[in-house]
ZALUMVO-380454 format. One record per residue: residue in one letter; residue number from 1; x, y, z of N, C-alpha, C, O in turn. Coordinates in steps of 0.1 Angstrom, whole numbers, plus 5000, padded with zeros to 4 digits. Layout:
<recs>
+--------+-----+------+------+------+-------+-------+-------+------+------+------+------+------+------+
! residu ! num ! n.xx ! n.yy ! n.zz ! ca.xx ! ca.yy ! ca.zz ! c.xx ! c.yy ! c.zz ! o.xx ! o.yy ! o.zz !
+--------+-----+------+------+------+-------+-------+-------+------+------+------+------+------+------+
!      a ! NUM !    X !    Y !    Z !     X !     Y !     Z !    X !    Y !    Z !    X !    Y !    Z !
...
+--------+-----+------+------+------+-------+-------+-------+------+------+------+------+------+------+
</recs>
This chain:
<recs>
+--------+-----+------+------+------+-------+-------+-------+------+------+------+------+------+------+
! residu ! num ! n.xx ! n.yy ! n.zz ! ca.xx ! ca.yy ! ca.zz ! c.xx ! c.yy ! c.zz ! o.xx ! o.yy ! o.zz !
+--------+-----+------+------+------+-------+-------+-------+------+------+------+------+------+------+
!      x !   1 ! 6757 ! 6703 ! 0474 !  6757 !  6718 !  0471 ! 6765 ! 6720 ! 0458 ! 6773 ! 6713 ! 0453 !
!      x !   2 ! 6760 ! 6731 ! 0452 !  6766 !  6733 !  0434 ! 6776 ! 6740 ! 0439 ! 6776 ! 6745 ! 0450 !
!      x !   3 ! 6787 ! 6741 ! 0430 !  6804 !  6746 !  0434 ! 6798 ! 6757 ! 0436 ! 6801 ! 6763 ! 0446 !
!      x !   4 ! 6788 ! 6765 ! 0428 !  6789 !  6781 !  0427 ! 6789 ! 6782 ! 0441 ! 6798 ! 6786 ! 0448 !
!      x !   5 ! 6777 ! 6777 ! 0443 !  6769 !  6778 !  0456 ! 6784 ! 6780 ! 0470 ! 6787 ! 6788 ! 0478 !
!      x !   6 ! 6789 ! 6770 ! 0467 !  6802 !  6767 !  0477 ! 6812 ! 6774 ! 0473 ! 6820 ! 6775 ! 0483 !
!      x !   7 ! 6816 ! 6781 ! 0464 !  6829 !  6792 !  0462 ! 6819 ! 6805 ! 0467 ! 6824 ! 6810 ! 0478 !
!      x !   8 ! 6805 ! 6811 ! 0463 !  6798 !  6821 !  0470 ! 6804 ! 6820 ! 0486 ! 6812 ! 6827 ! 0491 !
!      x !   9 ! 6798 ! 6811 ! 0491 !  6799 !  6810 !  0506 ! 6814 ! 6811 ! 0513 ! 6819 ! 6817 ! 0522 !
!      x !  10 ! 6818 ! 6803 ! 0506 !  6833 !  6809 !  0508 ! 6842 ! 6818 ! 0509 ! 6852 ! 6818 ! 0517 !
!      x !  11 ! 6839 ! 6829 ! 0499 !  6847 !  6839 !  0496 ! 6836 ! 6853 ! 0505 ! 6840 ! 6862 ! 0512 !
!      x !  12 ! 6822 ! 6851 ! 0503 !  6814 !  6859 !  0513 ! 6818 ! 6861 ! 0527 ! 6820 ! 6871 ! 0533 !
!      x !  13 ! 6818 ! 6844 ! 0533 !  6828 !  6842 !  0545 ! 6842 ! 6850 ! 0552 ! 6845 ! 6854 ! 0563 !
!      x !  14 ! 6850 ! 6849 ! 0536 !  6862 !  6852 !  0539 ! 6864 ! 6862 ! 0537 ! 6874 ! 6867 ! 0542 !
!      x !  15 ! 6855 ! 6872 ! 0529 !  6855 !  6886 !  0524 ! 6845 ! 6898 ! 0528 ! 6848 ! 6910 ! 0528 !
!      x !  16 ! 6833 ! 6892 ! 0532 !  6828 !  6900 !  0530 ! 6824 ! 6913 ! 0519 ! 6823 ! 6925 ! 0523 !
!      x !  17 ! 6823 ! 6909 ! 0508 !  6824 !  6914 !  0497 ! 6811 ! 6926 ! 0495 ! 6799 ! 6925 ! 0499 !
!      x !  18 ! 6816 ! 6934 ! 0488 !  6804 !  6945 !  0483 ! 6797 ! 6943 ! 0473 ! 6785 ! 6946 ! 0472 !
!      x !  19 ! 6806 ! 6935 ! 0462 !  6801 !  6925 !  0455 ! 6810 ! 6917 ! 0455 ! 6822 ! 6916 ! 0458 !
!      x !  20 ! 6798 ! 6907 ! 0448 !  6804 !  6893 !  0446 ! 6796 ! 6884 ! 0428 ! 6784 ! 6880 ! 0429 !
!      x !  21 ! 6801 ! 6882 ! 0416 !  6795 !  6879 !  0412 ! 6804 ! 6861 ! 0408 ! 6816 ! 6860 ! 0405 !
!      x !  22 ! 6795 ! 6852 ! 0409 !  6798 !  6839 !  0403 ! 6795 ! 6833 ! 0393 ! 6784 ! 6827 ! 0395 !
!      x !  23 ! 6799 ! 6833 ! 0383 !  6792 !  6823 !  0368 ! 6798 ! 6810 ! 0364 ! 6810 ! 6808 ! 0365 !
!      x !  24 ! 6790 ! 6803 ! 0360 !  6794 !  6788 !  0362 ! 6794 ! 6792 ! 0344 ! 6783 ! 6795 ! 0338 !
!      x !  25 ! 6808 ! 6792 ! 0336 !  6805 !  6794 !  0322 ! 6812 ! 6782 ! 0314 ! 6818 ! 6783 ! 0304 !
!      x !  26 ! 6808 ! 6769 ! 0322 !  6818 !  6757 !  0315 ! 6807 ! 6758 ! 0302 ! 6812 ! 6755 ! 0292 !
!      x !  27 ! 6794 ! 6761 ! 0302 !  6790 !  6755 !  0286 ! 6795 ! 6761 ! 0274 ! 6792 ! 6757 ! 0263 !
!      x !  28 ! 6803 ! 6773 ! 0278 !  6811 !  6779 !  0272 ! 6824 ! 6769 ! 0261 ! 6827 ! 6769 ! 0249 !
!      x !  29 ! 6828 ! 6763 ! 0271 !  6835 !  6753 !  0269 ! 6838 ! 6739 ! 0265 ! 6848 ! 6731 ! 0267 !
!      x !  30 ! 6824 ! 6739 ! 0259 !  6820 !  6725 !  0258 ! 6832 ! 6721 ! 0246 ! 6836 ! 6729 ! 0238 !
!      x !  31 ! 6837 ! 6707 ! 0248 !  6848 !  6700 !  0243 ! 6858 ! 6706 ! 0242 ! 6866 ! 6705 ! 0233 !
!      x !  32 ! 6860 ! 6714 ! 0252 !  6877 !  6716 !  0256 ! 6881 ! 6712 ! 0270 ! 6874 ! 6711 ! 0280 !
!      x !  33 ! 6893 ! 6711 ! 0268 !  6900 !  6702 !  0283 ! 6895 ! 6708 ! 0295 ! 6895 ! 6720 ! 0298 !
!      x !  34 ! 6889 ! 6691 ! 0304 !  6886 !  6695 !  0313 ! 6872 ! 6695 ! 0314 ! 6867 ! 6694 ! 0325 !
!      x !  35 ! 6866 ! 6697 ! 0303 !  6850 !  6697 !  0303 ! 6842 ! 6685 ! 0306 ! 6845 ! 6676 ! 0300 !
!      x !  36 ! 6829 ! 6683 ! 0317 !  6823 !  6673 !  0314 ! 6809 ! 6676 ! 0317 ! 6803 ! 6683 ! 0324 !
!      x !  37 ! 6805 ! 6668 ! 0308 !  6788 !  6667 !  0313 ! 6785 ! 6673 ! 0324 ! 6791 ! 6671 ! 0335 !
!      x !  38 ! 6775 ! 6682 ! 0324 !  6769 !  6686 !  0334 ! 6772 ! 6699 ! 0340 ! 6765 ! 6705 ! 0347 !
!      x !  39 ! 6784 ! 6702 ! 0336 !  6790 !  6719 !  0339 ! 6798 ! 6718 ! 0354 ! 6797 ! 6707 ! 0360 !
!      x !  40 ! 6803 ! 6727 ! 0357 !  6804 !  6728 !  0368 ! 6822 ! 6725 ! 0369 ! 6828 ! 6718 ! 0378 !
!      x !  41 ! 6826 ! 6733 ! 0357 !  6844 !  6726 !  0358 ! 6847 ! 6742 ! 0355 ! 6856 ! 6746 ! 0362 !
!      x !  42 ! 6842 ! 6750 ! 0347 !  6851 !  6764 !  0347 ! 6836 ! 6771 ! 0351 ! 6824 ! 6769 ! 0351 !
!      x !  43 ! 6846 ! 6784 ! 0356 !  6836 !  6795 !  0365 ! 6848 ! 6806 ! 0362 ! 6860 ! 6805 ! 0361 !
!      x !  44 ! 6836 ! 6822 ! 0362 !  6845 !  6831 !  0366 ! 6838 ! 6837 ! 0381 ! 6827 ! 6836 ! 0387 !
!      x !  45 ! 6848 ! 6844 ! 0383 !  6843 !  6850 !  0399 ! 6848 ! 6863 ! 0395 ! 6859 ! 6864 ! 0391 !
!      x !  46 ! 6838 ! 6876 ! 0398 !  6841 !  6886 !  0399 ! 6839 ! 6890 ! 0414 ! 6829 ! 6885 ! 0419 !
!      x !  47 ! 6848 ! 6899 ! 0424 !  6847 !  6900 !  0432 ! 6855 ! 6917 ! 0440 ! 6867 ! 6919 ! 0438 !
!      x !  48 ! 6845 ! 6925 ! 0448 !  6851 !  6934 !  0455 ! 6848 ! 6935 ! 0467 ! 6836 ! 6934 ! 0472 !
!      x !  49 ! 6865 ! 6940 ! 0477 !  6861 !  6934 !  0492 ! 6874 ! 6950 ! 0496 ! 6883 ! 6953 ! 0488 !
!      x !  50 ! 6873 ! 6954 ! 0505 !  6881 !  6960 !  0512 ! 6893 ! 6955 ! 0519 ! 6902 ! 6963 ! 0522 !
!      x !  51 ! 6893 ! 6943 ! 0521 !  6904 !  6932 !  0525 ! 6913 ! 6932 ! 0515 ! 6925 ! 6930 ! 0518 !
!      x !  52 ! 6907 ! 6935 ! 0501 !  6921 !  6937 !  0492 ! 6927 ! 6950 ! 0483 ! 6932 ! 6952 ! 0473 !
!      x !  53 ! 6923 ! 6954 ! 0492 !  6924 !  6969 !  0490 ! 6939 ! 6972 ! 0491 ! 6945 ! 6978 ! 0481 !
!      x !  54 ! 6947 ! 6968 ! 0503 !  6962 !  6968 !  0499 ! 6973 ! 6959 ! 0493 ! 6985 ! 6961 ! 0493 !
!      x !  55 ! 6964 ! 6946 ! 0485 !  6968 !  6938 !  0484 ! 6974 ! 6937 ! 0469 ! 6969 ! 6945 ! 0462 !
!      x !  56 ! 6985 ! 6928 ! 0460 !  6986 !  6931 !  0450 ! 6980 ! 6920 ! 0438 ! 6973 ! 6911 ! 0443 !
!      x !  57 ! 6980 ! 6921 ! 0428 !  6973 !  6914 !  0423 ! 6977 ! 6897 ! 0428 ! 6967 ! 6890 ! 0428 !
!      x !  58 ! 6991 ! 6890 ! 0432 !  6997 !  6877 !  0431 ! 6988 ! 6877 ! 0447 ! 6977 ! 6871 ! 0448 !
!      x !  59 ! 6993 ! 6882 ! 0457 !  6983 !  6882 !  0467 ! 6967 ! 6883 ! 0465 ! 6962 ! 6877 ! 0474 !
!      x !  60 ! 6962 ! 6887 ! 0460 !  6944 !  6892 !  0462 ! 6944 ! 6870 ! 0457 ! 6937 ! 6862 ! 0463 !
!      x !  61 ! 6953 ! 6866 ! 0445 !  6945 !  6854 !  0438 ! 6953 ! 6846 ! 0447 ! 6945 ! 6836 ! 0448 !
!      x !  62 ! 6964 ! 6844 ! 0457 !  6964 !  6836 !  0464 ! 6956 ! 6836 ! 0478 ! 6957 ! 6825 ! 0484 !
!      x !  63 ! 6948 ! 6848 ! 0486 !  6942 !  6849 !  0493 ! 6925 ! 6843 ! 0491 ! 6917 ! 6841 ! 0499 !
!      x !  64 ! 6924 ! 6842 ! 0472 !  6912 !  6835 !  0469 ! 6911 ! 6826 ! 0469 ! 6901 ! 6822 ! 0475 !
!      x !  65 ! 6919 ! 6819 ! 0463 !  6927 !  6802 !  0463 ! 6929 ! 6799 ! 0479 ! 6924 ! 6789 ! 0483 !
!      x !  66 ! 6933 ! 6805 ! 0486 !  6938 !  6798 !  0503 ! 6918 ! 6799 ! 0507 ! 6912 ! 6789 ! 0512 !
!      x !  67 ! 6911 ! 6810 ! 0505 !  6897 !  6807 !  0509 ! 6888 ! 6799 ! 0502 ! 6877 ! 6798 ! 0507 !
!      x !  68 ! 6892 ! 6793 ! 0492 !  6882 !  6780 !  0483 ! 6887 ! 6773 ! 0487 ! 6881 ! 6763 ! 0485 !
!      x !  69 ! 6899 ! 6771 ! 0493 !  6904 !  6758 !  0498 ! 6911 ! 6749 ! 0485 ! 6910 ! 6754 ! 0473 !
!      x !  70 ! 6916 ! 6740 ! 0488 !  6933 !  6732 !  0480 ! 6919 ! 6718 ! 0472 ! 6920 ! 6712 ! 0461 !
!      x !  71 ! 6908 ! 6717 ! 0484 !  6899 !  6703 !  0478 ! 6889 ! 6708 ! 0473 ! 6881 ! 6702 ! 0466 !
!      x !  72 ! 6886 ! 6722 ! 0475 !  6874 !  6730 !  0460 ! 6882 ! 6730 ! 0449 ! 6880 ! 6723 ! 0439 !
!      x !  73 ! 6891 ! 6739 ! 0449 !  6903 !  6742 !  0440 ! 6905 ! 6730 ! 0433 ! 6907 ! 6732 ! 0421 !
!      x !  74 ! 6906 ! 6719 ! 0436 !  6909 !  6704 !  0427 ! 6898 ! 6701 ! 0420 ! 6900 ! 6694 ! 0410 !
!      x !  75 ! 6882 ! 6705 ! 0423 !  6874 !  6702 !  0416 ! 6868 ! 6708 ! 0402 ! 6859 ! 6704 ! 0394 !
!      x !  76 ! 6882 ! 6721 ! 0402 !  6874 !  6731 !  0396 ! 6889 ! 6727 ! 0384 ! 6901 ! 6724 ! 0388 !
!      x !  77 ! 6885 ! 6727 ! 0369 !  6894 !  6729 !  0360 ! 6900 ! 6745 ! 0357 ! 6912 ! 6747 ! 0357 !
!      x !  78 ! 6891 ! 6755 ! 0353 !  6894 !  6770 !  0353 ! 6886 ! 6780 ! 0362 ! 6874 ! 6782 ! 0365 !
!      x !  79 ! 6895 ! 6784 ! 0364 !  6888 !  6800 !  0375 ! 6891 ! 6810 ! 0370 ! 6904 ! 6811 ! 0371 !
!      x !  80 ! 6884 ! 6821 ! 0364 !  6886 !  6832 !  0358 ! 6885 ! 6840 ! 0372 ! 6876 ! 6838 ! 0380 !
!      x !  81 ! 6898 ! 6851 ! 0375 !  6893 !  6859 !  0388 ! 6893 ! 6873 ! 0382 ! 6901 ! 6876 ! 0374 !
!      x !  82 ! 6887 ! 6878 ! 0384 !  6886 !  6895 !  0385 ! 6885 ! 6903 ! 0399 ! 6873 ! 6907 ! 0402 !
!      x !  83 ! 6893 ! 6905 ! 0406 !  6892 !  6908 !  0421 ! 6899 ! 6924 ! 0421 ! 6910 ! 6928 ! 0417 !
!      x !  84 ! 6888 ! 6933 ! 0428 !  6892 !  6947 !  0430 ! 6890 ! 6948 ! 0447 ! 6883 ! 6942 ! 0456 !
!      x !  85 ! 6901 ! 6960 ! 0448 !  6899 !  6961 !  0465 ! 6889 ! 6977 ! 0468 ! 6886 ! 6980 ! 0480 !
+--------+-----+------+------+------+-------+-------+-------+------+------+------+------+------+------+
</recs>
């Protein structure tokens, strides 16, 4: 499965989101740290959920990070978040 594919499922799981958008923008990035063949090392995630609606910004990105999990999270070089509640 492609990371998008598995951070989508993930955060839909954990959130329930009204939206959810994922972009895989490593070609963005091509030869800077971290980059390799094939893509799939930087992504941004835009995301809105009611779950974070009381939450503050240091909470909303650690409740994103605890739902991709510590062994997605290792796969991924950059995560751009944009998270509204």
């Amino acid at each position: 499965m492609r990371i998008a594919d598995e951070i989508t499922e993930k955060l839909t799981g954990a959130f329930a989101p009204e939206h959810l958008e994922v972009a895989d923008v490593s070609e963005s990035h091509r030869g800077h740290a971290g980059w390799r063949e094939g893509g799939e090392t930087h992504f941004s995630v835009t995301i809105r959920a009611a779950a974070f609606h009381d939450m503050n910004r240091v909470a909303r990105h650690r409740a994103v990070h605890a739902a991709l999990t510590p062994a997605l999270v290792a796969r991924i070089h950059a995560l751009s978040l944009e998270i509204s509640g």
